[in-house]
C-alpha positions as CSV (number, residue, x, y, z in Angstrom):
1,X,-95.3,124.1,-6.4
2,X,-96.3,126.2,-9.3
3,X,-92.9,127.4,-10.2
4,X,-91.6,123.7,-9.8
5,X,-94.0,121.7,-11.8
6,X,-95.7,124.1,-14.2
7,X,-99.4,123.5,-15.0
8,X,-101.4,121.1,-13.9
9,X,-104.3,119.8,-15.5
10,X,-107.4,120.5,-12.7
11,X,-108.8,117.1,-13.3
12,X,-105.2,115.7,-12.5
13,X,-105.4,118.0,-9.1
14,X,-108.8,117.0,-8.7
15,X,-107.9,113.0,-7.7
16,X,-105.8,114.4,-4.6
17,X,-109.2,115.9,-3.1
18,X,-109.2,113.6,-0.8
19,X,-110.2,114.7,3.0
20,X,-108.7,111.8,4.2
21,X,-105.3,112.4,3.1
22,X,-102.9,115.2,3.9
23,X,-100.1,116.2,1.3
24,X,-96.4,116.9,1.5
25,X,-93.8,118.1,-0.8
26,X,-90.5,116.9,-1.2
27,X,-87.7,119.6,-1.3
28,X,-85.9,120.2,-4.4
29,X,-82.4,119.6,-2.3
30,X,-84.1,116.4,-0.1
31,X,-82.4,113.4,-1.4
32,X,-83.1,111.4,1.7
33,X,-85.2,108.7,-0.3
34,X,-82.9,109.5,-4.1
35,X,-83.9,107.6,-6.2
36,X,-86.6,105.8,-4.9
37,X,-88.1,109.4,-4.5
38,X,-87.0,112.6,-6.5
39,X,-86.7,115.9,-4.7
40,X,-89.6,117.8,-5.6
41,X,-92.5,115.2,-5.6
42,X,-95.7,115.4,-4.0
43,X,-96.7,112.8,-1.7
44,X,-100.1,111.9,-0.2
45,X,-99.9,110.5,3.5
46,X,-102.5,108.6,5.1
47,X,-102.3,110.3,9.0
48,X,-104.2,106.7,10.1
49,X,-100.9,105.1,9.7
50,X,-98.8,106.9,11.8
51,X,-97.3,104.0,13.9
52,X,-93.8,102.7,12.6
53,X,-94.1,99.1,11.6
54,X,-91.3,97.0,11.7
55,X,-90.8,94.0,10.0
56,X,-89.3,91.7,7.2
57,X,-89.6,93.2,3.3
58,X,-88.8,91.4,0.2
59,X,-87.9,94.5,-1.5
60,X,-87.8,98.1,-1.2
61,X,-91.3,98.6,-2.8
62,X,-92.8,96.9,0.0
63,X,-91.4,99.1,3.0
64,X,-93.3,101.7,4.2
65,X,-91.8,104.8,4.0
66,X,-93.1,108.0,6.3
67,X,-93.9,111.3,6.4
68,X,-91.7,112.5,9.6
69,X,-91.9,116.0,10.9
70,X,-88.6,117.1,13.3
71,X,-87.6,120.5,14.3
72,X,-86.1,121.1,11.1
73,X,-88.7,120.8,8.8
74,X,-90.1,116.9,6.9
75,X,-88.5,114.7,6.2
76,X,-89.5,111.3,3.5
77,X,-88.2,108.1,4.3
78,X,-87.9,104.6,6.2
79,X,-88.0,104.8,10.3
80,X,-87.2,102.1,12.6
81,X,-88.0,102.8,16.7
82,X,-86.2,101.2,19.2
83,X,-87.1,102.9,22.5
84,X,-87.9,106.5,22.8
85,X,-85.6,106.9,19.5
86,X,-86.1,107.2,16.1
87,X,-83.5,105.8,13.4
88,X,-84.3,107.8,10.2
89,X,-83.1,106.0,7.5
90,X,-82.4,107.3,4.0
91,X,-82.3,105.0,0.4
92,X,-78.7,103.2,0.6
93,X,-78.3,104.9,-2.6
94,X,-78.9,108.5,-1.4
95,X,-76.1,110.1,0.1
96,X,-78.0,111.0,3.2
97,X,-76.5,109.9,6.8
98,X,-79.2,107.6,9.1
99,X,-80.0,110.0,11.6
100,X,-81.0,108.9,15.7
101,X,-83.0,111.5,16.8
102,X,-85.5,111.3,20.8
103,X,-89.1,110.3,19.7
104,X,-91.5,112.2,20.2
105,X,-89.4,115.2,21.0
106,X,-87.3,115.9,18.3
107,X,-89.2,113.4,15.1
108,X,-92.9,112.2,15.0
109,X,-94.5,110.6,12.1
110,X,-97.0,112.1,10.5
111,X,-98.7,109.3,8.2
112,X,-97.5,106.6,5.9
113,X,-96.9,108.0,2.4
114,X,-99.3,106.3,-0.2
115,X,-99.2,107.9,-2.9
116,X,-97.2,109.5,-4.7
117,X,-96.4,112.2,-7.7
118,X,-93.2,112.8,-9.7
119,X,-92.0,115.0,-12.2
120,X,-89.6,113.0,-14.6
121,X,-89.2,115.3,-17.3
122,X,-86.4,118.0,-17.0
123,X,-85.4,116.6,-13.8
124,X,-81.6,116.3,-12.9
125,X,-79.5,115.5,-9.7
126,X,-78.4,118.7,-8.1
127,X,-74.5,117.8,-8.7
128,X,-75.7,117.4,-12.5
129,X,-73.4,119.8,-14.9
130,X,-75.8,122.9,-15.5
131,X,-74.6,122.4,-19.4
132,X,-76.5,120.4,-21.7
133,X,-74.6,117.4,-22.5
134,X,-75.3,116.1,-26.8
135,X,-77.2,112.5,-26.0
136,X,-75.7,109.5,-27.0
137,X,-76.8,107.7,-30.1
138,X,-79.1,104.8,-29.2
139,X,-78.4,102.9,-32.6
């Protein structure tokens, strides 16, 4: 976390002190919820809200997207559950598959994400070019 986001201010930290909240990070190569949610972001899940709720949304914003745990690590993102299956479903601009995976036994959720914290500055898409490009003139 450190080596990812540099310092942090403690008084910054200090607002995530919450015992009623556990906290995840977002890989560096997880693009499941891109751009919605940039690899490397903390998020704060609320463990109360760990039942998937289906339903109608006006808009992305208001979808609730969850803190899944599978056999291959967390995952970030919106879950539908139809049966004893999970549909893992990824940003429609991410270029992430939907994934069916057996609920409980291979995916349970964790919490409702609630919060969350990004790093904008310096941040580039891993297929980026690794060479500074000269900007663009706004004028």
């Amino acid at each position: 976390m450190v080596e990812q986001w540099g310092i942090v201010p403690m008084a910054y930290l200090a607002q995530f002190a919450n015992r009623n909240y556990t906290y995840g990070y977002i890989g560096t190569q997880d693009f499941t919820m891109y751009p919605l949610l940039l690899p490397g972001s903390f998020v704060q899940i609320d463990e109360s809200r760990h039942k998937v709720v289906n339903g109608m949304w006006h808009s992305e914003y208001e979808r609730p997207i969850y803190f899944v745990e599978t056999r291959r690590g967390h995952i970030c993102c919106w879950c539908t559950l139809k049966g004893d299956q999970i549909i893992v479903q990824p940003h429609p601009l991410s270029s992430q598959q939907v994934r069916i995976l057996r609920h409980p036994q291979e995916a349970e959720v964790v919490g409702q994400v609630v919060g969350i914290a990004m790093r904008l500055v310096e941040w580039q898409a891993a297929d980026a070019s690794q060479e500074s490009k000269p900007r663009a003139a706004l004028n």
